[in-house]
PLY file of the C-alpha trace (Angstrom):
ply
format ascii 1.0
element vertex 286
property float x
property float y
property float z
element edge 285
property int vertex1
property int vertex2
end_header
84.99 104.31 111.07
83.83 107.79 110.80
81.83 107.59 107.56
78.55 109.52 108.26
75.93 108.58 104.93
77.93 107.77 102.23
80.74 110.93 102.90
84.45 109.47 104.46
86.43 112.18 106.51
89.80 112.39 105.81
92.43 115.44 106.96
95.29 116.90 104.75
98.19 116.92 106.46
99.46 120.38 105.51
96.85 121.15 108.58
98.54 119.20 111.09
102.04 120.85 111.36
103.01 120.11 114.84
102.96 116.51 114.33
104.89 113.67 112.90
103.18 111.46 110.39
102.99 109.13 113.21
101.82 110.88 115.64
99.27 112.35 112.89
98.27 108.35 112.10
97.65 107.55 115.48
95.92 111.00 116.27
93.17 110.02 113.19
92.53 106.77 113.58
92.15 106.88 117.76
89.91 110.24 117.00
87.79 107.91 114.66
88.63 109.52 111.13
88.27 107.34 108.08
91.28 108.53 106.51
94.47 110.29 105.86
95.59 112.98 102.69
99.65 113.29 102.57
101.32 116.55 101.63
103.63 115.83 99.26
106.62 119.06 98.90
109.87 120.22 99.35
109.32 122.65 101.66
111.97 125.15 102.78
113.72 124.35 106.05
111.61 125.48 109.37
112.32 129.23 110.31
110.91 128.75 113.71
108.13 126.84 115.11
106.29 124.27 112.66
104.10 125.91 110.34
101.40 125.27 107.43
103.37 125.76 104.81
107.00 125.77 106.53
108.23 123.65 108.49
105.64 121.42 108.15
106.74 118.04 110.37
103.66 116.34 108.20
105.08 116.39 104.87
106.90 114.04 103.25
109.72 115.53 100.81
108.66 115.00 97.28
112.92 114.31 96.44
112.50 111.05 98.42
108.91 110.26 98.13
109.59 107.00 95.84
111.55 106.12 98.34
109.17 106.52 101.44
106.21 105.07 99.70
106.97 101.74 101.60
106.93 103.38 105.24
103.93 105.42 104.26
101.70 102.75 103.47
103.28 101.04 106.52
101.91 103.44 109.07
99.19 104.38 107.22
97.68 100.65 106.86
98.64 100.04 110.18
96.62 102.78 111.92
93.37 101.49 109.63
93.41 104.78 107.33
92.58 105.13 103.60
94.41 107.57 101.84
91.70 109.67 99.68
93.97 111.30 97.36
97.80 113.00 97.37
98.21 116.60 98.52
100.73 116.90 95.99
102.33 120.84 94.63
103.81 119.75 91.22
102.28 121.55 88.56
101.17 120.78 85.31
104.43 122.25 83.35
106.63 120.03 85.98
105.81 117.13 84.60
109.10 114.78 85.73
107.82 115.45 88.85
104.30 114.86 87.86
105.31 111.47 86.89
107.14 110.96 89.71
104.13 111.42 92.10
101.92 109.21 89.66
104.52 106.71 90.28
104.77 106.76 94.11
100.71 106.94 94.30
100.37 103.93 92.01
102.58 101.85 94.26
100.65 103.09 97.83
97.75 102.16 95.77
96.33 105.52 96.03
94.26 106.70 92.51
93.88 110.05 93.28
96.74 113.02 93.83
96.39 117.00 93.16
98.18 118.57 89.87
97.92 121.92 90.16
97.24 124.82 87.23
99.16 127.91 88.51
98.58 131.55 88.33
98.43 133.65 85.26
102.59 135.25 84.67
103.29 137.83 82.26
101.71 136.28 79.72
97.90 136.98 81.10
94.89 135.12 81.86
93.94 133.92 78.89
97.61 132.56 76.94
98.34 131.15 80.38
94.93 129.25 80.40
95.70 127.77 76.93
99.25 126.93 77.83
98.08 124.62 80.70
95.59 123.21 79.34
97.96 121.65 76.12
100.40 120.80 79.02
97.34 118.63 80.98
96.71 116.87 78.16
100.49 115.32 78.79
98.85 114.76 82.44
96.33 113.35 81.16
98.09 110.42 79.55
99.95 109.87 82.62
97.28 109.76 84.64
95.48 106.95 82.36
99.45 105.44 82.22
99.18 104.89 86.22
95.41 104.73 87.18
96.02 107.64 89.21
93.19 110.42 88.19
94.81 114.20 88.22
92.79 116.54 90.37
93.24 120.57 89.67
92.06 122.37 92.97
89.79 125.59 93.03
91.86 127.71 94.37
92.07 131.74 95.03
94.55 133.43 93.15
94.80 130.74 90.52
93.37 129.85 86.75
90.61 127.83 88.11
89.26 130.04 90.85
85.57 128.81 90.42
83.53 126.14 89.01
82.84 127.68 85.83
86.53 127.97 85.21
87.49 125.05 86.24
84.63 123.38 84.11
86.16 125.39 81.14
89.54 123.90 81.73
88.50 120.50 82.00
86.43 120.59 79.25
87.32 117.71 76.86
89.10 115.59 79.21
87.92 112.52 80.10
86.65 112.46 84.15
88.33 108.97 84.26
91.51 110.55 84.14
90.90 114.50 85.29
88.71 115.32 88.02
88.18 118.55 90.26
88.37 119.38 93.82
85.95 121.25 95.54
87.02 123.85 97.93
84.21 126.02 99.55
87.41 127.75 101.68
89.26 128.67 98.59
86.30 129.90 96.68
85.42 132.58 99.65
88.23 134.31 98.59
87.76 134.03 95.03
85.24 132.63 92.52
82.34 131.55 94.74
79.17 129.96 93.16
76.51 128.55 94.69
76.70 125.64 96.62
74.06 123.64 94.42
75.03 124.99 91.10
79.42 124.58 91.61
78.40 120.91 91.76
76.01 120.81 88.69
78.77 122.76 86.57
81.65 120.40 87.50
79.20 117.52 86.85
81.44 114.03 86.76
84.59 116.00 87.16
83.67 116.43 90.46
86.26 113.61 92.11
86.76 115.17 95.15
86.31 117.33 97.99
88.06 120.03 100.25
86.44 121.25 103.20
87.53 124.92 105.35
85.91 127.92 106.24
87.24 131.83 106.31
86.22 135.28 107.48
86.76 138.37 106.15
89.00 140.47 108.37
88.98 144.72 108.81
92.09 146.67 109.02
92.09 150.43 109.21
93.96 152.09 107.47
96.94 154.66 109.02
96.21 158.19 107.75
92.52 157.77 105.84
89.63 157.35 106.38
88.90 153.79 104.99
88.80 150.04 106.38
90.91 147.19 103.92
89.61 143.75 104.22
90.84 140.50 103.62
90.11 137.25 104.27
91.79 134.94 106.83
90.98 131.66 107.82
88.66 130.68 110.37
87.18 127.76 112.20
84.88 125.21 110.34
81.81 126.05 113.01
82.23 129.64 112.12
82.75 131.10 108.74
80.97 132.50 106.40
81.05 129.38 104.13
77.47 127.67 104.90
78.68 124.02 105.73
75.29 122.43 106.48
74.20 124.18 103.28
77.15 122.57 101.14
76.99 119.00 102.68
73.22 119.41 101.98
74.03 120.34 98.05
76.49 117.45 98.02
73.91 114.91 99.05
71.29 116.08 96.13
73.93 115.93 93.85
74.52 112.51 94.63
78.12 112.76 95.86
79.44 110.14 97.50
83.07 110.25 98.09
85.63 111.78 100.03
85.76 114.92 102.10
88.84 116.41 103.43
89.48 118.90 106.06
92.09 121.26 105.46
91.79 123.70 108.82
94.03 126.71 108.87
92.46 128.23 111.60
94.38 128.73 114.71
92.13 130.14 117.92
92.04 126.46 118.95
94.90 124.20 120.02
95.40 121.78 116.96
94.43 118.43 118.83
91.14 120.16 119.99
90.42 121.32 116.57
90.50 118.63 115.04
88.51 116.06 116.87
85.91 118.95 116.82
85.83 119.26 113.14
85.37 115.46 113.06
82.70 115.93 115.47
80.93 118.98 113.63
81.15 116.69 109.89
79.09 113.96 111.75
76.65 116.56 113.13
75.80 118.15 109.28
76.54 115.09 107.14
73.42 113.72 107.68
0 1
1 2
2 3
3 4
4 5
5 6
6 7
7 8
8 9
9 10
10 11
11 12
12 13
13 14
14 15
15 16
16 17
17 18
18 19
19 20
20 21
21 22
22 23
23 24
24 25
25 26
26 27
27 28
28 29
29 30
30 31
31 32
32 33
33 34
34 35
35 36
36 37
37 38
38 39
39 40
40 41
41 42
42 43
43 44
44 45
45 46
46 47
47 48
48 49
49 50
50 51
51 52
52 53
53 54
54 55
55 56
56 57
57 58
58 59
59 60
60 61
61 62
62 63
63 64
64 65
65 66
66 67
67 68
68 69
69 70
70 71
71 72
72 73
73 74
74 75
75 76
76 77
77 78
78 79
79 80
80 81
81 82
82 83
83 84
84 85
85 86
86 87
87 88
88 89
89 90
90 91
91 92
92 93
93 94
94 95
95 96
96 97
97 98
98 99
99 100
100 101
101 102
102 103
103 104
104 105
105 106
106 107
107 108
108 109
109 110
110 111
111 112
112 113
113 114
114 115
115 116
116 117
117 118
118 119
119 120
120 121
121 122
122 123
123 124
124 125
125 126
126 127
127 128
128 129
129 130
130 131
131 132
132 133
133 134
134 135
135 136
136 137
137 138
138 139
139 140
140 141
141 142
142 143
143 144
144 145
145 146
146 147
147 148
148 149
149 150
150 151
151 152
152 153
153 154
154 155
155 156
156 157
157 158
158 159
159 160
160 161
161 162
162 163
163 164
164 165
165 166
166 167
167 168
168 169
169 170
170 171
171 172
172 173
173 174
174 175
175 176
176 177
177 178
178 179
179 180
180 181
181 182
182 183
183 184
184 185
185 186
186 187
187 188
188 189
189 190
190 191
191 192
192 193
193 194
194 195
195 196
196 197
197 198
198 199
199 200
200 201
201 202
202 203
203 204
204 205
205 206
206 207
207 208
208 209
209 210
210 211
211 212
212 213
213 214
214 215
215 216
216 217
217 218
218 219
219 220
220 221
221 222
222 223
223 224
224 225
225 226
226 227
227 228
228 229
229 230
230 231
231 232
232 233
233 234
234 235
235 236
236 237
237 238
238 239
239 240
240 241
241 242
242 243
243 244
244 245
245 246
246 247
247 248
248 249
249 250
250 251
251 252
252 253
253 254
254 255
255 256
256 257
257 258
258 259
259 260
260 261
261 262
262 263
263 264
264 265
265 266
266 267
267 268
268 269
269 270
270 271
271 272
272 273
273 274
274 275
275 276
276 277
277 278
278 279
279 280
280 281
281 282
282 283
283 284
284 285
């Protein structure tokens, strides 16, 4: 086992596209990880080589996922691998599908799975806000129905960006049922806080966490005289997201859970990256 202090390392399998989910399982647990996070999608069909988010030979179709919850927790057992929480895409206004995940994750015995918010539509920021949080409260009941707590990601680009709006949304619900996952990557891009005080605002809704780093990245642009930047993703060991600084704010907080790596980087071959990242979470857990 991997577990360095009181963290367990875990990967999300939307990170490991070019392999199976056994080859992933055997990949882990010979590499000395703790555990495992299924993606959980219909994805469109591959376009091409395996991809992140297309493609991706590590998901397992959310149409049949009932139905592969057997063979999951097969493989999964079998290579000595926990499964921290589901990597699931459902939103929170899909809610047959919602259930349907609670369902599966109930019978792999897993208490834990990711119901996302969404973006703001037409409607705005602040009507969409309100509309998801009446439809979590539906969540809510089915996550207390199935023991399996309902996790909403801070994520770029989304209505719970940051800490403080993800606090806002959760406000109310009980941390039994609705947590919050951490995500230092996603929060580069949008609605960072400091490491210390993101954990003190989610308080107990803090249920889990997401680990990546990124870089912003210059393009010039044709015809002026200006640079664009965005971010991209980069690897663990060299973003601008302070790692050491977060694991350290995690331990004063008194966190002591699950971490997952979700790596999107791609300068090193996936197998290599990997085992490094396990290697570099044992150097700064502490």
């Amino acid at each position: 086992m991997s577990a360095t202090g009181s963290f367990k390392f875990a990967v999300f399998t939307a990170s490991l596209p070019e392999w199976t989910p056994e080859e992933a399982v055997g990949k882990l647990a010979e590499q000395g990880w703790d555990g495992i996070e299924w993606r959980i999608v219909d994805q469109q069909p591959p376009a091409g080589a395996s991809g992140f988010w297309q493609g991706n030979k590590c998901t397992w179709p959310l149409t049949t996922f009932t139905e592969d919850v057997p063979r999951i927790k097969e493989i999964t057992e079998k290579a000595g691998l926990g499964i921290p929480s589901l990597g699931a895409y459902a939103r929170c206004d899909e809610i047959e599908n919602v259930e349907r995940l609670m369902q599966g994750a109930a019978a792999l015995g897993v208490t834990q799975m990711r119901v996302p918010v969404g973006k703001p539509g037409p409607e705005g920021y602040n009507a969409a806000f309100a509309q998801r949080r009446k439809e979590y409260r539906r969540v809510a009941e089915l996550a207390e129905q199935y023991g399996v707590k309902a996790l909403i990601e801070l994520h770029h680009q989304s209505l719970t960006s940051s800490a403080s709006s993800a606090a806002r949304f959760v406000e109310g619900f009980d941390p039994r049922h609705v947590g919050v996952i951490h995500d230092i990557g996603n929060m580069l891009q949008e609605g960072y806080e400091y490491d210390p005080w993101s954990l003190e605002i989610l308080g107990e809704h803090l249920a889990h966490v997401h680990v990546k780093n990124a870089a912003p990245v210059a393009t010039p642009v044709e015809g002026a005289d200006r640079t664009d930047w965005k971010w991209g993703w980069a690897p663990m060991r060299h973003g601008v997201g302070n790692l050491p600084r977060l694991f350290a704010a995690l331990r004063e907080h008194g966190y002591s859970g699950w971490v997952s790596v979700e790596d999107f980087s791609t300068e090193v071959p996936l197998e290599e990256r990997v085992r490094d990242n396990l290697a570099y979470l044992k150097e700064i857990a502490g």
